[in-house]
N, C-alpha and C positions, 0 to 999 in steps of 0.2 A: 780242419778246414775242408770245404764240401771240393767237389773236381769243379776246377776251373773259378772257382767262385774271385778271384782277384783279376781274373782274364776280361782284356778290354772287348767290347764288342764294336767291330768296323759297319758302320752304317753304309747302306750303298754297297753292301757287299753278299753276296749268297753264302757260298763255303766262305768259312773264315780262316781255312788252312789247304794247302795242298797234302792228301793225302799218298803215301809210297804206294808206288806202284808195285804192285807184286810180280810182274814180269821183270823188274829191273833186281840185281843187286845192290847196288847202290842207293841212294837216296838223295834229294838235293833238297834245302830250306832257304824260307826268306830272310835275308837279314836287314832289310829294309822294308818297312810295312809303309805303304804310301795310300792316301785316297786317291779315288778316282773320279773322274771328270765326265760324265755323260749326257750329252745334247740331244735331245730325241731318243732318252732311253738308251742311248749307244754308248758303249763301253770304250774310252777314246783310245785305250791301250789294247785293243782286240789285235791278234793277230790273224790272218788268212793263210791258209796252207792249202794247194790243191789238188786233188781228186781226180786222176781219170779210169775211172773205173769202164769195166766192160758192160756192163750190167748196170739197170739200176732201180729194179724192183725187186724187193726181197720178198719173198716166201715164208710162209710161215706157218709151222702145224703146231701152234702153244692152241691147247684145248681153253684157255685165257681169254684168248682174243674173239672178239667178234667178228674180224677182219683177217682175211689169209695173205694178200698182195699188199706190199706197203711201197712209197717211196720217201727216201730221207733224202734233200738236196743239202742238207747241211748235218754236218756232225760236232756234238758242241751248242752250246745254247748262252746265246748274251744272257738271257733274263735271268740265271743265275739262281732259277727254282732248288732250292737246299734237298726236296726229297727226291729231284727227279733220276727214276730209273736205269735213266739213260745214261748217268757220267760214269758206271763201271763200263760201257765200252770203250772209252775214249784211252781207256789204260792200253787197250790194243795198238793204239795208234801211238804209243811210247809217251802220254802225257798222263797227267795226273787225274783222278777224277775231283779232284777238288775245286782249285782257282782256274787251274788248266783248261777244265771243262767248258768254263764261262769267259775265255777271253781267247784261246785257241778255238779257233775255228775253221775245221774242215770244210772245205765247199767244191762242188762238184757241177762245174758250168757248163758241162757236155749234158745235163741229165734230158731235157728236152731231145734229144737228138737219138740218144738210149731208146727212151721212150717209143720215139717213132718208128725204130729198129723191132723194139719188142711186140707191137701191135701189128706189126706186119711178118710176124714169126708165123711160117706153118701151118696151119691147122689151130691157130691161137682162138681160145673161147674167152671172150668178154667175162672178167668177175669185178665185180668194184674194188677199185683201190684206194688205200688210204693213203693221205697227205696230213702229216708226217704219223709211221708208229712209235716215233723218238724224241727227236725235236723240234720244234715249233718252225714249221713252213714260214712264219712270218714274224719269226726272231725279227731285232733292229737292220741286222746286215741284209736281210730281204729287200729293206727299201731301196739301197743303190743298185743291188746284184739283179734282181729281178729272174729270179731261176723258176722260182715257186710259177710266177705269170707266166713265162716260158709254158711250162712245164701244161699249166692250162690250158694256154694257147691249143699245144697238141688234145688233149682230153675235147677241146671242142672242133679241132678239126677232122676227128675220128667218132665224135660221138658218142665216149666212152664215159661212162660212171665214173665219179670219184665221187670219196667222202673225205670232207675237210675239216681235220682240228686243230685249234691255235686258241690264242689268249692275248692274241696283237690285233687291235682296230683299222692295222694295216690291210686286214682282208677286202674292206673298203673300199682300197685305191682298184682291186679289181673286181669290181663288181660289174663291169659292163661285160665281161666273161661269163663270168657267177651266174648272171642274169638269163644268157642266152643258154646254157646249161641247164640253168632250171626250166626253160620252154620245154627243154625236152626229157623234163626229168631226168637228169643226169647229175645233177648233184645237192649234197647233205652237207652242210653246217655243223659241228661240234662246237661251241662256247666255253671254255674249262673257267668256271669259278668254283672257289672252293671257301670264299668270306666275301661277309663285304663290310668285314673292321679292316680298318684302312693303316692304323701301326702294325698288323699281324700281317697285310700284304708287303707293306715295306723290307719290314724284316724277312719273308718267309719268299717272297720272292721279289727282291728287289729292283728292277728292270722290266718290268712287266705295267700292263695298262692298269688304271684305279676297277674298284669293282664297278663304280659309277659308270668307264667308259667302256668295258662290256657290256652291262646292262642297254645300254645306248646302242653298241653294235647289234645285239639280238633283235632291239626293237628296228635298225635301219633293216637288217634283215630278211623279217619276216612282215616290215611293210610290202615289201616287195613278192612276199606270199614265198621265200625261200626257206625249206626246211630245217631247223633246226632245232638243237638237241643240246640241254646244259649238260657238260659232265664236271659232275660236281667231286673236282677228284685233287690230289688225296682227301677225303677222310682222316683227321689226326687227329685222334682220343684227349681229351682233354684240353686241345687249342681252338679247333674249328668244329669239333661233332656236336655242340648244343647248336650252331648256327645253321643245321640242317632246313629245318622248316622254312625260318627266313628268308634260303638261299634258293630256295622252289619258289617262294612266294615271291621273289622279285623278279627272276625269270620269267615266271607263269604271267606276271603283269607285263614283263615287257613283250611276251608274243610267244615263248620256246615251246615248241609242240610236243616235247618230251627230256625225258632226266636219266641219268644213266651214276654210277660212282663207283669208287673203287676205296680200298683201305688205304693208307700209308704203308708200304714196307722196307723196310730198312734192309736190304743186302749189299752183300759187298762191303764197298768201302762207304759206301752210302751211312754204314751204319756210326763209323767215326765220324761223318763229316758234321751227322745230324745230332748226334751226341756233344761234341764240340759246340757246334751253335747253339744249341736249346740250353746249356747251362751257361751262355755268356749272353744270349738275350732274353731268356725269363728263366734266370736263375730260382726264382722262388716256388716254381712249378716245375721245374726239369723233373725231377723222382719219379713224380707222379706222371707224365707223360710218358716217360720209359715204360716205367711198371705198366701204365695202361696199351700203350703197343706191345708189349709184349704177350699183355694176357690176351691179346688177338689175334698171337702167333705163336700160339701152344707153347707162352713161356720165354719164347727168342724174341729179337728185335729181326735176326735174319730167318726170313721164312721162304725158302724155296717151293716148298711141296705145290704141284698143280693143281690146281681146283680150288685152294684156297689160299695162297700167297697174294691174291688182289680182290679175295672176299673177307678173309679173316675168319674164325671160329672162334666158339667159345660163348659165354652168356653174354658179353660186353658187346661182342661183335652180333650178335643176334638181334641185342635191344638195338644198338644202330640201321639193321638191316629193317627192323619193323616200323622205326622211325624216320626212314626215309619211303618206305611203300604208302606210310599212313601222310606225308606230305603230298606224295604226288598226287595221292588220290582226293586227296584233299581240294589241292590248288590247279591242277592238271587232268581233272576228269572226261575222258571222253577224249582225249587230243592222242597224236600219233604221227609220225613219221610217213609221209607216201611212199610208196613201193620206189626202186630209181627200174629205169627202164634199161634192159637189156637188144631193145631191137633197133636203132638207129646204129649201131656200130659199123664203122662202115671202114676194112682197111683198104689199102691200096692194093695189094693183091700183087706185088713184085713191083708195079708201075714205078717207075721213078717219081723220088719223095720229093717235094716241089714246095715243101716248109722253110726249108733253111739252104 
């Protein structure tokens, strides 16, 4: 009998197990498997836990990134993305990165206020920051909490760069911000699709917009002449890497002025969680999707090493990497991201903050 092969697959669901934390001794399991109920993509069992941190831009010298400043107003992601990198932090926080991930949700209501604190630090030089480098600025919970808008609010009343990525058409509701931002080149769009078969989104990230209604946000977008960029990420060998081409070419028709991607990498606990899944929602492929992540990671499913844990290597990972240059150049010729401007930053310079 293959692994998992008699194992039910929970529709509506990302991780289909909480995995052990390894900061705990202990272990705890479900003994009651229930579905869940979600209205607008909301997970009706989510719990909130809160945040007051001191800080709330993280830093960051991974030679990985494009981006050094992040902010995450939330920790923990409803939509419930099976490969996302982000649920091995959440074991920090005493939860699981499995189910925990996707219904435990951290949130951090003071982060606009942070913010204004940090722009008016010192000697502080303007670098672009990014929203979110974890998880999704405009997860479900964004729409009653409204931190993410907060959070803009301040970026347009200092005049400060952000670049924004998400995979919720909730970015939408603030566009009348978005807008005034883009006058003065201060901010980037990011669109994360990575299919647009609609059983592969389901299963692969369950709570999350269709690829139809990205496609749609890119084009409200960049009616509006706001830059933006698909990141067409993860990459996963054998489920979504033929739909490479396709996934430039509907972009590129809906407006996106550029493409960016990353491999799938399995660390951590990421690596049970996605193992578990893959053989209880396409059991008849699982092997061969291991075997092909792994030959993108010198052999492992968990690949840490720098430089190529979100490029991958190897012949497999090469032909991907040529077959997404020969897409964009394809579909995408000549387009590009505008520079964001560094000179309208404007802090208050000690004055008393007059935002909140």
């Amino acid at each position: 009998m293959s692994h998992q092969e008699n194992a039910e697959y929970f529709r509506g669901r990302g991780a289909q197990i909480n995995t052990h934390n390894k900061f705990f001794r202990n272990q705890y399991t479900a003994e009651h498997i229930e579905g869940i109920d979600e209205p607008l993509l909301e997970n009706s069992s989510t719990q909130l836990f809160e945040e007051h941190p001191k800080k709330i831009v993280s830093i960051s010298n991974s030679p990985d990134l494009s981006f050094v400043q992040s902010i995450n107003p939330y920790q923990g992601c409803e939509h419930g993305c099976l490969y996302c990198y982000a649920r091995n932090a959440h074991e920090y926080w005493g939860f699981s990165a499995g189910l925990d991930f996707e219904n435990k949700i951290i949130v951090k209501r003071n982060a606009a206020q942070l913010l204004e604190k940090f722009f008016n630090k010192k000697g502080y030089v303007p670098a672009t920051i990014m929203l979110s480098g974890n998880t999704d600025c405009y997860q479900p919970i964004e729409r009653k909490l409204k931190i993410t808008r907060s959070l803009l609010e301040v970026f347009l009343k200092y005049k400060h760069p952000v670049s924004i990525i998400s995979k919720n058409n909730l970015i939408l509701r603030d566009l009348d911000l978005i807008q005034k931002l883009n006058d003065l080149n201060l901010v980037h769009v990011a669109v994360t699709l990575n299919s647009l078969n609609e059983d592969l989104r389901q299963k692969l990230e369950p709570r999350t917009v269709t690829a139809k209604g990205r496609l749609n946000l890119i084009s409200k977008l960049t009616e509006k002449n706001i830059p933006v960029r698909l990141m067409l990420a993860p990459i996963i060998p054998g489920l979504n890497s033929d739909e490479i081409p396709n996934v430039i070419k509907a972009a590129a028709d809906a407006g996106a002025h550029a493409a960016s991607f990353t491999m799938v990498r399995l660390n951590g606990s990421i690596a049970e969680i996605f193992t578990d899944w893959i053989y209880k929602a396409y059991p008849d492929r699982a092997d061969k999707v291991l075997n092909m992540i792994a030959e993108c990671h010198d052999g492992k499913l968990n690949d840490s090493r720098w430089g190529t844990r979100m490029r991958g290597d190897g012949v497999l990972a090469e032909s991907i990497h040529n077959l997404f240059k020969i897409s964009v150049n394809r579909f995408m010729p000549g387009r590009n991201l505008k520079e964001l401007s560094f000179e309208h930053f404007t802090p208050s310079n000690g004055k008393q903050l007059d935002l909140f």
